[in-house]
FIVO-229449 format. One line per 3 residues: their letters; for each residue y, x, z of C-alpha. Coordinates in steps of 0.25 Angstrom, whole numbers, plus 2048, in hexadecimal, padded with zeros to 3 digits. Each point is the difference from the previous one (the first is absolute). Layout:
<atoms>
A	Y X Z | ... $
</atoms>
This chain:
<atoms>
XXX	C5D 8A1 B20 | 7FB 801 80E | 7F2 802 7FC $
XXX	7F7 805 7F4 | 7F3 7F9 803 | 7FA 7F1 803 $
XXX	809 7F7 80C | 7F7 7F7 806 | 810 7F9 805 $
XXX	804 7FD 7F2 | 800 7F3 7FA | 801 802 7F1 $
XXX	7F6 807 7F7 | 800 805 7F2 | 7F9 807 7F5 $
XXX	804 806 7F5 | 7F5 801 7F2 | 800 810 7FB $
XXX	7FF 800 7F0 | 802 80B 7FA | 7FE 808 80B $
XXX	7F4 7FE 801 | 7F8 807 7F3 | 809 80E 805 $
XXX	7F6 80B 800 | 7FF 80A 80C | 80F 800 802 $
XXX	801 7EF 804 | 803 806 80F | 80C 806 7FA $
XXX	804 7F2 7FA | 7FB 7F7 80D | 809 80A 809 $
XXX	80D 7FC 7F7 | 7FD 7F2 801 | 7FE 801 80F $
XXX	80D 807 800 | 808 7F7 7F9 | 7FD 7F4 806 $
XXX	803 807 80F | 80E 806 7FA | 804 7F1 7FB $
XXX	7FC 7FA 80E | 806 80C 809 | 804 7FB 80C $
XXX	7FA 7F2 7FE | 7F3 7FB 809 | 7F3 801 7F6 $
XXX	7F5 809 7FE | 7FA 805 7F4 | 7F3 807 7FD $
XXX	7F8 801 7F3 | 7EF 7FD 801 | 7F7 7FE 7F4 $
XXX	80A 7FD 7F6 | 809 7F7 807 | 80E 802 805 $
XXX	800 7F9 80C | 80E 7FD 80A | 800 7F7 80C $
XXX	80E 7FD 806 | 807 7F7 80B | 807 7F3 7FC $
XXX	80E 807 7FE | 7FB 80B 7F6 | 7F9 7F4 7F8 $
XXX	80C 7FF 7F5 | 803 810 800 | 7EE 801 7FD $
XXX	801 7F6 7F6 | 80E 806 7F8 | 7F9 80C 801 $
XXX	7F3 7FC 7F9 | 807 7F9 7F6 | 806 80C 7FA $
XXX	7F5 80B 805 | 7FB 808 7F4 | 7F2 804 800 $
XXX	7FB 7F3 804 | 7FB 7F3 7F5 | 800 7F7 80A $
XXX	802 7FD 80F | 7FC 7F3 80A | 802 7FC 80F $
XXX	7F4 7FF 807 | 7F9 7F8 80A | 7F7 80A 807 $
XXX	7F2 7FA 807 | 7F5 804 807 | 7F4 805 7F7 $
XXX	7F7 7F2 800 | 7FE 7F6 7F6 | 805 7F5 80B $
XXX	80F 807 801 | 7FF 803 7EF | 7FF 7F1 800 $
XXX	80A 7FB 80A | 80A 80B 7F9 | 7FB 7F9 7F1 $
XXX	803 7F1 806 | 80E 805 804 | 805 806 7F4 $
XXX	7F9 7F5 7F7 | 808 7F6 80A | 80D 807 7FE $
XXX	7FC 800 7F0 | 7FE 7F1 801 | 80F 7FC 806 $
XXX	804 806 7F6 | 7F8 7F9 7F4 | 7F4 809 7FF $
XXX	7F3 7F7 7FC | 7F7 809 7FC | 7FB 80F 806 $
XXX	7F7 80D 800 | 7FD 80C 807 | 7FF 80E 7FB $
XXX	7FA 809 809 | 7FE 810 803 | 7F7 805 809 $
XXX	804 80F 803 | 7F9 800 80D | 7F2 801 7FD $
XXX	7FA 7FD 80D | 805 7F2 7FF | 7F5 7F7 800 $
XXX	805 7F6 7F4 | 801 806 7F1 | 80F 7FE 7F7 $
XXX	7F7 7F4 7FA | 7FB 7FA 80D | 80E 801 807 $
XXX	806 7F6 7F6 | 7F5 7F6 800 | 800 802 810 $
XXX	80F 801 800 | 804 7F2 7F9 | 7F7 7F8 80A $
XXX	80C 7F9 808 | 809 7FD 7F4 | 7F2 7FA 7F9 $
XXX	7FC 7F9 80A | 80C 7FB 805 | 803 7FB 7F1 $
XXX	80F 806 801 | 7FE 806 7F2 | 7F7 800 7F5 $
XXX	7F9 80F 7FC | 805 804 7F2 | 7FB 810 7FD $
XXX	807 800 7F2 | 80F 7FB 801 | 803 7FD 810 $
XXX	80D 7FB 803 | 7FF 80A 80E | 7F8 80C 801 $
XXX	7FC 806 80D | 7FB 80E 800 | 7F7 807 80C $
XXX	800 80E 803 | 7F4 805 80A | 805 80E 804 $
XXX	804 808 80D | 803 7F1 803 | 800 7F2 7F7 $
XXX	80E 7FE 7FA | 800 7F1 7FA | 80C 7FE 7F7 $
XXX	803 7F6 7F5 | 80F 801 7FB | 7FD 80D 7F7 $
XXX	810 807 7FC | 801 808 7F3 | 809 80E 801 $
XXX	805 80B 7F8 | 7F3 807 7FE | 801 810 7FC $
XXX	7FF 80A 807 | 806 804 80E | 80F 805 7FF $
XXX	800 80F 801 | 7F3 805 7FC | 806 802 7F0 $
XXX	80D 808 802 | 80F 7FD 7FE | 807 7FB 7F6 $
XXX	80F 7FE 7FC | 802 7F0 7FC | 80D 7FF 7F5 $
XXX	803 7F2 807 | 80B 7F8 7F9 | 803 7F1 803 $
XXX	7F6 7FB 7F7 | 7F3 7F8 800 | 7F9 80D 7F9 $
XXX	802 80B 80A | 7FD 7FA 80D | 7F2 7FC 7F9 $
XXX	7FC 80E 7FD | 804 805 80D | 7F7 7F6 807 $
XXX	7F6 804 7F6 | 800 810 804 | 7FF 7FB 80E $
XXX	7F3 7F9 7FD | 7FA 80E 7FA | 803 807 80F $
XXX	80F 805 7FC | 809 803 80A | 80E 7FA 7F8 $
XXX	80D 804 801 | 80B 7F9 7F8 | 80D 805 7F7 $
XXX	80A 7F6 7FB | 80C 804 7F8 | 80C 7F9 803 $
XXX	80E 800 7F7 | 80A 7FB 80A | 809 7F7 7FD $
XXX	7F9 7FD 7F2 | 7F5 7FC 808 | 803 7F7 80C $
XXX	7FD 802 811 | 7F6 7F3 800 | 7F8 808 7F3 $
XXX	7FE 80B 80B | 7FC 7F7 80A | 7F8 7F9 7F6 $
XXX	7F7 80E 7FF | 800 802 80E | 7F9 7F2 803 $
XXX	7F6 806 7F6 | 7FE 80C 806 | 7FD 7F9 80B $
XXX	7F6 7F7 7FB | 7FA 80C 7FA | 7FF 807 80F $
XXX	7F8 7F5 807 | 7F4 803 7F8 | 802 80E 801 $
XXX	805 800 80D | 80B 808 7FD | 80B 804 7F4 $
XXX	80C 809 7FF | 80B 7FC 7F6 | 808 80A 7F9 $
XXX	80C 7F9 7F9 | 805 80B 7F6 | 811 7FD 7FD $
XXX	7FF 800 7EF | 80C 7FA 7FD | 806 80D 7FB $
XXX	7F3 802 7F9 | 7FF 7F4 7F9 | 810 802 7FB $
XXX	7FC 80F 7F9 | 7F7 7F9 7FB | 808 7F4 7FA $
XXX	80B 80A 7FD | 7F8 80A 7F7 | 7F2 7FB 7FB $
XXX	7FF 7F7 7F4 | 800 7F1 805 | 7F4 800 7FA $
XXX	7F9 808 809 | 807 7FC 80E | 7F4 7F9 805 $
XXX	7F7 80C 7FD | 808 80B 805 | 803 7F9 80C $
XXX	7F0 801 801 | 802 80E 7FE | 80A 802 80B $
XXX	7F8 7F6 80B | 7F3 809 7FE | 809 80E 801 $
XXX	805 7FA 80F | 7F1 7FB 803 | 7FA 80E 7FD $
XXX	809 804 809 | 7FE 7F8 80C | 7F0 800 7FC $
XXX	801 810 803 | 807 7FD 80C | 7F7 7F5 808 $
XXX	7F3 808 7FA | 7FE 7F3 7F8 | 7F3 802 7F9 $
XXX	802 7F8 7F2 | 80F 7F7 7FC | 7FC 7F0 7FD $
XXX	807 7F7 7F8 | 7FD 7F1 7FD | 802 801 7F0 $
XXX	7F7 7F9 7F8 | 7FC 804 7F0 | 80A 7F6 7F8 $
XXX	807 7FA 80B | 80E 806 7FB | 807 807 7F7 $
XXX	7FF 80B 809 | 7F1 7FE 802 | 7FA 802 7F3 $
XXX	7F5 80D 7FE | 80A 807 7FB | 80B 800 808 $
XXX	7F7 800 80C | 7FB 80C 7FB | 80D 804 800 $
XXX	802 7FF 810 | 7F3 805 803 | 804 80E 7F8 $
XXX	80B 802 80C | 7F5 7FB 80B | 7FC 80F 809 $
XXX	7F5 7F7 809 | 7F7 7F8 7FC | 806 7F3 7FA $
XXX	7F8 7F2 803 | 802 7F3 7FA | 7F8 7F6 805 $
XXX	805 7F3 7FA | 7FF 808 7F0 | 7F5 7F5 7FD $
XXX	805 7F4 805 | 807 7F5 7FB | 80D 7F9 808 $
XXX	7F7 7F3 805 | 7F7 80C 808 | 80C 806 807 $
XXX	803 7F4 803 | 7F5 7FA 805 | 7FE 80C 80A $
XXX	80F 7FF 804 | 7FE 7F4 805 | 7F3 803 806 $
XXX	808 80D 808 | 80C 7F7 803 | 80B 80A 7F8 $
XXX	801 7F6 7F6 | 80A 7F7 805 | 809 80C 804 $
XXX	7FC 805 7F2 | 808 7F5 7F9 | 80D 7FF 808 $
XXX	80A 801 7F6 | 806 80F 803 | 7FD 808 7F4 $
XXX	7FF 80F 801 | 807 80D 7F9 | 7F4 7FF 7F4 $
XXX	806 7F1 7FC | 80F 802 801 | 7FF 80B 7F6 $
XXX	7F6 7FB 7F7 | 804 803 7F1 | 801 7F4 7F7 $
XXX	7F6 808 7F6 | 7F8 80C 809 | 7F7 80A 7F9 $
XXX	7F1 7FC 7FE | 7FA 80B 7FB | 808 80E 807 $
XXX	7FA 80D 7FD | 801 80A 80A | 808 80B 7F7 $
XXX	80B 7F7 7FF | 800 7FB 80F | 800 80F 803 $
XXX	80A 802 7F7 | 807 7F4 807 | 7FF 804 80F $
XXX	806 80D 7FB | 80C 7FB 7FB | 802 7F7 80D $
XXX	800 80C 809 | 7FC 7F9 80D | 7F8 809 809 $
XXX	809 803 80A | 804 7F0 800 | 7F0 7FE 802 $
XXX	800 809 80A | 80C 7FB 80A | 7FC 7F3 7FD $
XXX	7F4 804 807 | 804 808 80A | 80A 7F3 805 $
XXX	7F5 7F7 801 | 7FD 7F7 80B | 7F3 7FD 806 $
XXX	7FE 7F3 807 | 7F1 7FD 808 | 7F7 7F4 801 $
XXX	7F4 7FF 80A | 7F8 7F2 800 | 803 800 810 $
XXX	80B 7FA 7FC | 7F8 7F4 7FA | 7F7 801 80B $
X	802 7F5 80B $
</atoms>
């Protein structure tokens, strides 16, 4: 990032639309400031600006940052919204010219009909938000390139009278939420699933930093299930910015377990054991609460009961976004985030190889404690973690 304010040398300008941010109380600098940060740590080393006035995220850029601007607002937390700009001179004549060219563009590509939404920030500006619409729309009028429809138009163009006047019609939709940092850290449980990958990105839309865990049973779980998570985690990182990866070796875990626990209850006491390590690795990257992607009912392992169950051996916070959601939501937003064709590769994890034929719905937890006991796994738990490998992902690495 060369510099932090307005280069009159760029050729690209964009501005991102604060949401939530915006009804913040007297701390909102603290949550502006993260945002700020954010973006520049994403676009380190490329040529952009970035400032924040009034509401408005704003970045302008040279040509070859274009692609790594546009990556990053894709996937910036914090954000609803972003668009590139056309910035003019503050007169109704350049409003106009700047209308007729989008409009123009529009109409190449099928628009027939158009409005304008204006904001006027700048006070001193001698037209009002109502005057600079009607003002605004003279050239397409006149010219007859499209008709004026206020209710349903096929191309909207908004114009922002500000510091400068930013005329913009292509509007894109983001992640929303809240800037990533401002909420914490959490420790994602991420298997290869459609489910965890979602709950993460969920956490990362309340301002949690989120670092992942994933369990792997070499060689009952394959090299390409592995890679699998890894590609997840990577989604996960380019909208919040960055991720590390523990993979915890649990094959001699999962074999106590198959060896000594009723078949019944394999699934759960694998569970068990999986959040034994994660309070482990929480305590030891300061992670502030352990998120997993259940969902009440989606299992056997998922019912009331039985979550209850993995919640008793939880020692931080325990989160589970997805509890109220049904399969068709979770995967609607997989596909939104992109983790869902990654999701769905056929590489199944640990949890499904040993699934039991007829697991236990409704566990208590005297006799999962009774259970663990008998398993006498601690110290398996505890070199499992200590022989752990952690792996790092960056969205530099999908920034062009």
């Amino acid at each position: 990032m060369k510099q932090k304010h307005y280069n009159p040398n760029h050729t690209h300008m964009y501005l991102g639309k604060l949401g939530e941010l915006t009804l913040k109380g007297g701390n909102i600098t603290v949550f502006e400031k993260q945002l700020v940060k954010n973006v520049r740590h994403a676009l380190e080393g490329k040529d952009c600006a970035v400032w924040l006035l009034t509401g408005r995220l704003y970045i302008s850029c040279a040509e070859d940052s274009r692609n790594a601007v546009e990556f990053c607002l894709d996937h910036l937390m914090g954000i609803t919204g972003w668009a590139k700009v056309m910035v003019v001179e503050k007169n109704i004549d350049a409003i106009r010219n700047a209308v007729l060219e989008l409009c123009t563009a529009a109409k190449q590509n099928g628009a027939e009909s158009f409005k304008i939404e204006a904001r006027r920030e700048d006070k001193d500006f001698e037209l009002n938000s109502f005057q600079i619409c009607t003002e605004g729309a003279g050239l397409v009028y006149d010219s007859g390139l499209m008709r004026v429809d206020v209710h349903k138009p096929d191309v909207t163009v908004h114009v922002e009278v500000r510091d400068r006047c930013y005329v913009y019609s292509d509007s894109h939709k983001t992640c929303r939420g809240l800037p990533v940092g401002v909420s914490g850290k959490a420790l994602l449980l991420l298997s290869g699933g459609l489910d965890s990958p979602v709950a993460g990105w969920r956490m990362l839309s309340r301002g949690m930093n989120v670092d992942c865990c994933y369990f792997h049973s070499y060689p009952y779980t394959s090299v390409e299930a592995q890679e699998k998570v890894e590609q997840l985690a990577s989604v996960l990182a380019d909208y919040g910015l960055e991720t590390h990866l523990n993979v915890i070796p649990f094959t001699d875990v999962q074999m106590r377990i198959k060896e000594r626990a009723p078949a019944a209850f394999t699934t759960l006491m694998l569970r068990v054991c999986m959040m034994k390590a994660a309070n482990l690795l929480a305590e030891c990257i300061h992670a502030d609460c352990i998120v997993t992607g259940e969902s009440v009912g989606q299992v056997a392992s998922q019912t009331v009961q039985n979550l209850t169950v993995t919640e008793h051996y939880a020692q931080h916070l325990l989160l589970r976004p997805l509890c109220g959601m049904d399969k068709e939501e979770i995967v609607a937003i997989a596909e939104e985030i992109g983790s869902y064709g990654i999701s769905i590769l056929p590489y199944e994890d640990c949890c499904v190889l040993f699934s039991p034929k007829h697991p236990v719905l409704r566990a208590t937890i005297p006799e999962t404690e009774e259970i663990y006991a008998s398993l006498e796994i601690d110290d398996l738990i505890q070199q499992a973690f200590e022989n752990r490998e952690i792996k790092h992902f960056s969205v530099k690495e999908h920034i062009d």
